[in-house]
C-alpha positions as CSV (number, residue, x, y, z in Angstrom):
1,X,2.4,-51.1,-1.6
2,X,2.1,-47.1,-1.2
3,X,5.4,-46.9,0.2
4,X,7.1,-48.9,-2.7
5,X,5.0,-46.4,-4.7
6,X,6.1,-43.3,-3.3
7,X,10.0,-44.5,-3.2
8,X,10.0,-45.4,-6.7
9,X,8.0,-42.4,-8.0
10,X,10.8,-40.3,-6.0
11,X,13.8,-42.2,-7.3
12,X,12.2,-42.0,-10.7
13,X,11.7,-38.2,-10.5
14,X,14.9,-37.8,-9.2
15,X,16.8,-40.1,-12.2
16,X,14.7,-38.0,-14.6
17,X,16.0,-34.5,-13.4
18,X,19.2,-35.9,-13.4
19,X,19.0,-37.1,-17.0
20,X,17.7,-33.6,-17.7
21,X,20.8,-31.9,-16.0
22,X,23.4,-34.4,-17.9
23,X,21.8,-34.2,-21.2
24,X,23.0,-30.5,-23.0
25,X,20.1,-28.8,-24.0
26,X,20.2,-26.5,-27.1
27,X,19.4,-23.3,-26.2
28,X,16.3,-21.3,-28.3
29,X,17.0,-18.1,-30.4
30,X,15.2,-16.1,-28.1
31,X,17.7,-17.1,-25.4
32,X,20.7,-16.7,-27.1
33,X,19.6,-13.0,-28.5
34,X,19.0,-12.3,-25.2
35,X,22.8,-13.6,-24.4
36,X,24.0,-11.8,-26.9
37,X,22.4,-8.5,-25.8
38,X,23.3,-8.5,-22.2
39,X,26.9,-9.1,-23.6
40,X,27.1,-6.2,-25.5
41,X,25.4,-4.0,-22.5
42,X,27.9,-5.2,-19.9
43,X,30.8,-4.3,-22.5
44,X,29.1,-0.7,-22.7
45,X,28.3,-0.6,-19.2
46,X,30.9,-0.3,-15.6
47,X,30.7,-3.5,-14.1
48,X,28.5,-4.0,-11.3
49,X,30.9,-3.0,-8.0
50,X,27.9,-2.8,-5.0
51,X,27.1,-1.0,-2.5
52,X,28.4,0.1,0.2
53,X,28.4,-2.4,3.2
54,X,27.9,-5.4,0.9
55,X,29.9,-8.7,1.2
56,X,32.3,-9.9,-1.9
57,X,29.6,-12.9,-1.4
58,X,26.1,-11.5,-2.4
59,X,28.0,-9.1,-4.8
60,X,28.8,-12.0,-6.4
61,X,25.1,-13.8,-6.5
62,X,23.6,-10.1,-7.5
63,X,25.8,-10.2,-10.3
64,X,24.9,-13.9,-11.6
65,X,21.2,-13.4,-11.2
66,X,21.3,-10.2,-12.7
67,X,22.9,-11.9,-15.3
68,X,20.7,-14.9,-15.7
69,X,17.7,-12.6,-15.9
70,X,19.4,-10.9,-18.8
71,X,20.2,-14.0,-20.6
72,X,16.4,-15.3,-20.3
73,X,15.2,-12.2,-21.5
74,X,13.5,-10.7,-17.8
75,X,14.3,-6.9,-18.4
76,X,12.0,-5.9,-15.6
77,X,11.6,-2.3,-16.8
78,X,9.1,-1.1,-14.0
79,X,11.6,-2.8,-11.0
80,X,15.1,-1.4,-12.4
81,X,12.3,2.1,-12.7
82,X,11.5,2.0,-8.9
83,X,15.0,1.2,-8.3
84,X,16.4,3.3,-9.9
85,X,14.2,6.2,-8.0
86,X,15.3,4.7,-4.7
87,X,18.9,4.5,-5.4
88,X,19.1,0.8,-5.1
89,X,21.2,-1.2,-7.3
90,X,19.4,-4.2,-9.6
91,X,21.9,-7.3,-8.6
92,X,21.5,-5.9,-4.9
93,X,17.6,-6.2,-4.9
94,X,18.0,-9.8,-6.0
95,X,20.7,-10.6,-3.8
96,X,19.1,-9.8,-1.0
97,X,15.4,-11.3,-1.9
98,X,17.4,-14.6,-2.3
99,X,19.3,-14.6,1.0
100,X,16.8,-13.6,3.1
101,X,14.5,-16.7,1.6
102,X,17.1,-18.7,2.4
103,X,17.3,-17.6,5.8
104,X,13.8,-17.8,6.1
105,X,14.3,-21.6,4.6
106,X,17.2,-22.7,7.6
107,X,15.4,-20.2,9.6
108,X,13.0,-23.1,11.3
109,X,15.2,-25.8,11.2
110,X,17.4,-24.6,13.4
111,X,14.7,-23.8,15.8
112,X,13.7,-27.6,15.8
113,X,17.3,-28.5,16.8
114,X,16.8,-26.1,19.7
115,X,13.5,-27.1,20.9
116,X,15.2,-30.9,20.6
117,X,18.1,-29.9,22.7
118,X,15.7,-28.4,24.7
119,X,14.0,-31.6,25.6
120,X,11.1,-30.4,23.2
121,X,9.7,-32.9,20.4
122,X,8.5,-31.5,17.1
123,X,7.3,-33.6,14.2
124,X,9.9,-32.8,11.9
125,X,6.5,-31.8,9.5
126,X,6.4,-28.9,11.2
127,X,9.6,-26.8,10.6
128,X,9.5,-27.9,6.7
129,X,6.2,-26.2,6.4
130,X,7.0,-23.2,8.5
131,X,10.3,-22.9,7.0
132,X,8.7,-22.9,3.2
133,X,6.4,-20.2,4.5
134,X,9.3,-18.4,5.7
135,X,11.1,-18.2,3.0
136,X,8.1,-17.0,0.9
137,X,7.2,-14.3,3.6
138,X,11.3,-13.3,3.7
139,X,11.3,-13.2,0.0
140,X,8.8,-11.0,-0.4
141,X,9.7,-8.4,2.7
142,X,12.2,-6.6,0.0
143,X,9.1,-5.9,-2.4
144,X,7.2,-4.0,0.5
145,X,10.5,-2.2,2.0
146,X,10.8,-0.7,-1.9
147,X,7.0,-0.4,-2.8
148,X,6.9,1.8,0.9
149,X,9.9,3.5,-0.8
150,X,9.0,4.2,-3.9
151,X,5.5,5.6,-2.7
152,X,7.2,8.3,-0.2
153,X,9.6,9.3,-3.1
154,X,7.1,10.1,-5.8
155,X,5.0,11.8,-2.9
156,X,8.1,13.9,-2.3
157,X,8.4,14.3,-5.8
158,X,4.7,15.7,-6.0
159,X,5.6,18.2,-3.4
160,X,8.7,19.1,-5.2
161,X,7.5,19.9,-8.2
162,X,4.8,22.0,-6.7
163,X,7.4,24.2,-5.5
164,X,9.0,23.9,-9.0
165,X,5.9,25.3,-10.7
166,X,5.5,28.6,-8.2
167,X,9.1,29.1,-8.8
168,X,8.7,28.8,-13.1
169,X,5.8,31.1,-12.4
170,X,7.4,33.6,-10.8
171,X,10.6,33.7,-13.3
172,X,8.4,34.0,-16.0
173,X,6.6,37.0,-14.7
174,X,10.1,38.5,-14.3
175,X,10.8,38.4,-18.0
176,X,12.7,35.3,-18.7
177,X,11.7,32.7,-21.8
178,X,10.1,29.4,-20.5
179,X,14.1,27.3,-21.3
180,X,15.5,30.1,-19.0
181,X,12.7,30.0,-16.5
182,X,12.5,26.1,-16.6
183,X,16.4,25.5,-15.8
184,X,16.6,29.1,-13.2
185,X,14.0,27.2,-11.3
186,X,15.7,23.8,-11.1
187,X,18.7,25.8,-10.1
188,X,16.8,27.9,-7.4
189,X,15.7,24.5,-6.0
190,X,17.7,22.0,-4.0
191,X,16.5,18.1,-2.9
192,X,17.3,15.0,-4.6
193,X,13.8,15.8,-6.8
194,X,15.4,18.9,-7.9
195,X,18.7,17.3,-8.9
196,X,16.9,15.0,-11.0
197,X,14.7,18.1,-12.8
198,X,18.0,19.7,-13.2
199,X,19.4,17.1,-14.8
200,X,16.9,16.3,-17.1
201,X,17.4,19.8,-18.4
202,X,20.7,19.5,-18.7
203,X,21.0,16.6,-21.0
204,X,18.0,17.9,-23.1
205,X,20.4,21.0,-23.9
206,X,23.4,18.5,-24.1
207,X,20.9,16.6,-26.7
208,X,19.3,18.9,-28.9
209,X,15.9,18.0,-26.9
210,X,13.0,20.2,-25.7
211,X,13.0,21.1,-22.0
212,X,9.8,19.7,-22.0
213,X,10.1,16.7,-23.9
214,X,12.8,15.7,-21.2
215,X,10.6,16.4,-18.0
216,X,8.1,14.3,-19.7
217,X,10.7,11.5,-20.4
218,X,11.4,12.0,-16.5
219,X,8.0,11.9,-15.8
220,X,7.5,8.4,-17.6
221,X,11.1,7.6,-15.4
222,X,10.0,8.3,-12.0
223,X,5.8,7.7,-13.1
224,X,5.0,10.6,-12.0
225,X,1.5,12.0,-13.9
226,X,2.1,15.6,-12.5
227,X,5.1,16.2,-14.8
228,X,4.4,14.6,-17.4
229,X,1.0,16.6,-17.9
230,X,3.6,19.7,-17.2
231,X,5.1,18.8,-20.2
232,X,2.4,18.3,-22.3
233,X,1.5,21.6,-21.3
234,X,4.1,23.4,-21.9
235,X,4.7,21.8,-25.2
236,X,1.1,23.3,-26.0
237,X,2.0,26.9,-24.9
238,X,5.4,27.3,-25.0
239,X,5.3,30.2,-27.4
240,X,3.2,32.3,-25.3
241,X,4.3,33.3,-21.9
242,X,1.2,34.9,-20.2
243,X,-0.7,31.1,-21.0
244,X,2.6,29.7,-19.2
245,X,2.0,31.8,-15.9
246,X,-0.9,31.6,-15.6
247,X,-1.2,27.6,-16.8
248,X,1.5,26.6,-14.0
249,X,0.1,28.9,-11.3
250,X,-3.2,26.7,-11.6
251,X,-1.1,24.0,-11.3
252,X,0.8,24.8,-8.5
253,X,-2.7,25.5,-6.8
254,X,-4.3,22.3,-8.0
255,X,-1.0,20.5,-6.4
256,X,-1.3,21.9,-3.7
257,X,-5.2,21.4,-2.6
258,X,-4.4,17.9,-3.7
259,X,-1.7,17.6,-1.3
260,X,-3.6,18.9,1.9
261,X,-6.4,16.6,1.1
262,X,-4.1,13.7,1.2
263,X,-2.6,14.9,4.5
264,X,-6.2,15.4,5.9
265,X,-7.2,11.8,4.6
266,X,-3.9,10.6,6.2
267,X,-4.7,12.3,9.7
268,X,-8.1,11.0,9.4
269,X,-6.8,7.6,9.2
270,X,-5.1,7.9,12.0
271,X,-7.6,9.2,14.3
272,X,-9.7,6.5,13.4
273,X,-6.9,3.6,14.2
274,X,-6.5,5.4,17.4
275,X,-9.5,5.6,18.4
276,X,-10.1,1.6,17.5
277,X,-6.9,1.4,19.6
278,X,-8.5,3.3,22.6
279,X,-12.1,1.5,22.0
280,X,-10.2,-2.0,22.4
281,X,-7.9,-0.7,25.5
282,X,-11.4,0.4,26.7
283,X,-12.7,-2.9,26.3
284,X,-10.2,-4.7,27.9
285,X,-10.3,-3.0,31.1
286,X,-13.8,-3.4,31.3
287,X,-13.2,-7.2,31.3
288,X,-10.7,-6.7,33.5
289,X,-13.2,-5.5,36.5
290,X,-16.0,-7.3,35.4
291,X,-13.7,-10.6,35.1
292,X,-14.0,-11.6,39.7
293,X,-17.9,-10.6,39.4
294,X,-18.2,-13.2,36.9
295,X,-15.9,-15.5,38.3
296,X,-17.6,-15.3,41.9
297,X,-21.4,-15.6,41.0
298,X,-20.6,-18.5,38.5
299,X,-18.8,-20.2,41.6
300,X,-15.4,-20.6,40.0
């Protein structure tokens, strides 16, 4: 009786999702304002044309995922955000965590048609189970490439606007208003972080906007805390220069000490894998000797 049970709960599942993908389905208000939004955005927008080295093929399923997410409402604000600081396209982030699952899926099949070739038998069990965890493991490997990413770039960004601060510093001592010394600075400065400070000052003057309101609407970009509290800062004492020096060159200081204590925390990390690494090459070696004495007096 279980099999009879089991066939006719699967062909009854399987008559139900079909009914459910034959029947049209109304779509809700929420999804069709979402619709209607992504419309209007890709009118307003350049279409999606990828990146270099991608096939016409996962352009293609980047571009419909992208496009589903839009239509369901997924905006994902904190993703495109990281992203957008790595220089990595949306529809390409999803394009690739979906073919590499896939891969990951077909991945362990294929290996059981080997191993049969082979002359090796599997239960077929097997190669579903390790194919589904596959395909998790392969669809996640894209989140910890750009979370890796994304943690190197704001730490660069940290260090870069250090340097930023010394340099404001020292064009406000030479005279120049805190707009002047702000953009000098950026301009002074080269780096991908610098770019991005440069411009942020450039559409704020484009705009209408405060210098520092926009560093502050790039700190909230790139979620870095340093710049944003520079702008809060400087939107404080922006009328009074000598409070400006002397406010960024403790800045600049504070950065910096925070920086060489991440570097010696780094450093101190890895001297303590190493030395786990030496205790354990240690270790085996003494087994290694000790390994015929034992074998001899226990008469093996």
């Amino acid at each position: 009786m279980i099999p009879q049970f089991v066939v006719g709960a699967v062909l009854g599942l399987g008559l139900f999702l079909l009914g459910l993908a034959l029947i049209p389905q109304r779509a809700g208000l929420a999804r069709r304002l979402a619709a209607f939004d992504e419309a209007r955005s890709a009118a307003a927008r350049p279409a999606y044309r990828g990146v270099a080295g991608e096939s016409e093929f996962s352009r293609r399923i980047g571009s419909a995922l992208a496009k589903f997410c839009a239509e369901q409402g997924w905006e994902f604000r904190s993703l495109r955000s990281s992203l957008a600081l790595v220089g990595k396209s949306f529809e390409n982030y999803l394009a690739t965590k979906i073919l590499l699952a896939v891969f990951g899926l077909i991945f362990a099949p294929l290996l059981l048609v080997l191993a049969d070739v082979a002359g090796f038998k599997i239960p077929f069990v097997v190669p579903v189970w390790v194919g589904l965890v596959m395909a998790l493991v392969f669809f996640a490997l894209p989140d910890l490439e750009l979370r890796q990413k994304v943690a190197q770039r704001r730490r660069d960004f940290r260090h870069a606007v250090g340097a930023f601060l010394d340099l404001v510093a020292m064009n406000l001592s030479g005279g120049r208003g805190v707009p002047e010394a702000l953009m000098t600075a950026a301009e002074i400065g080269s780096g991908w972080a610098m770019w991005r400070i440069r411009d942020a000052l450039i559409n704020a003057r484009i705009t209408g906007q405060t210098p520092w309101q926009a560093l502050g609407a790039l700190g909230d970009e790139v979620k870095v805390d340093e710049l944003r509290d520079l702008a809060a800062a400087l939107s404080l004492v922006s009328e009074d220069g000598a409070k400006v020096r002397e406010s960024l060159s403790t800045r600049a200081a504070s950065l910096r000490r925070r920086e060489l204590a991440d570097l010696q925390g780094e450093a101190g990390e890895r001297s303590q894998s190493m030395l786990v690494a030496q205790m354990l090459l240690c270790a085996a070696f003494l087994i290694f000797l000790v390994y015929p004495a034992v074998r001899v007096m226990l008469g093996f």
